[in-house]
N, C-alpha and C positions, 0 to 999 in steps of 0.2 A: 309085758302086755301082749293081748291077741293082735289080730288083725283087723277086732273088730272096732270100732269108735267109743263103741259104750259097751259096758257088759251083758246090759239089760236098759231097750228103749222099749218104757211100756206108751201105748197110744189109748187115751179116756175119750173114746166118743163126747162129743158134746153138740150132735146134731139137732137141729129146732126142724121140724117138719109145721109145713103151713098147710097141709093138706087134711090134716082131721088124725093122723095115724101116729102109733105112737112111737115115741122118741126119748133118746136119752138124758135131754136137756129137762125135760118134763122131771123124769127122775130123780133130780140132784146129782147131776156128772158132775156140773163146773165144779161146787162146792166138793167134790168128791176128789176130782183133779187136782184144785189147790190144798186139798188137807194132803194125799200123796205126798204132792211139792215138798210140802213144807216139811212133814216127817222124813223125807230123804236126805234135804236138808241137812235136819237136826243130826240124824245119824253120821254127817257127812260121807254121806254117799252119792252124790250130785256129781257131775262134771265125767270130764273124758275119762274113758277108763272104767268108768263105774256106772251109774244107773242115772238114764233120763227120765222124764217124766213129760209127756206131753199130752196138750188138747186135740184133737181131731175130729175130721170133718166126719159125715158118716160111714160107716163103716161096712155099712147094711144089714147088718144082725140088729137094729134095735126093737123088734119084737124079742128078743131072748134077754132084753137088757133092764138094765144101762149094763154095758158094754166095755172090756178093754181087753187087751191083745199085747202080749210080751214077746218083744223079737231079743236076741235070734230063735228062740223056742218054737214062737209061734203058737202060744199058749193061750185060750179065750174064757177069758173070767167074765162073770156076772154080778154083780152083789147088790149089797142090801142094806150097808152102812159101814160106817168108821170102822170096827169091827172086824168087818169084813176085808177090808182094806188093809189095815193091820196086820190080818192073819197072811192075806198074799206077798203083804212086803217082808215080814218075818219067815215062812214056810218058802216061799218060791223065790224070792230077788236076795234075802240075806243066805238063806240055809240051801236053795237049790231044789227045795221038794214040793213040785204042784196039789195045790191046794185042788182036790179030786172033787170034794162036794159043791164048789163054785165055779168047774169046771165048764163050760160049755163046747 
């Protein structure tokens, strides 16, 4: 194993903005965050060593969003559904290859 903790800690914005402007909670993060979870989960791919999956606070990009960011890559997705989701955990956390058209 690396140095590192996890293989891959992705972070799912799930900011509420009270101010009128838009945000990624608007979007379906949370529900976006938990379907992640839960598919890394299944793969058993959770836990040290392998792939986190977290909520977070804002991130400041949520006009480009909804929003998340894969460390150590430092890789910024955007997306648009399940799908979507899917494609990054299969293409970028399982296989290694950033998903370019959801790129931000």
């Amino acid at each position: 194993m690396s140095d590192l903790y996890y293989q891959h800690h992705v972070f799912v914005c799930n900011n509420v903005r009270d101010d009128g402007r838009t945000c990624c909670a608007e979007r379906g993060a949370e529900g976006i965050q938990e379907y992640a979870k839960r598919r890394i989960k299944a793969l058993d791919m959770n836990g040290q060593g392998k792939i986190r999956i977290n909520k977070s606070g804002c991130l400041d990009r949520c006009e480009e969003g909804p929003v998340m960011v894969i460390y150590p890559e430092a890789v910024w997705y955007t997306y648009v559904d399940q799908q979507d989701i899917d494609e990054i955990i299969d293409s970028h956390l399982l296989s290694g290859q950033v998903v370019e058209r959801l790129k931000i």
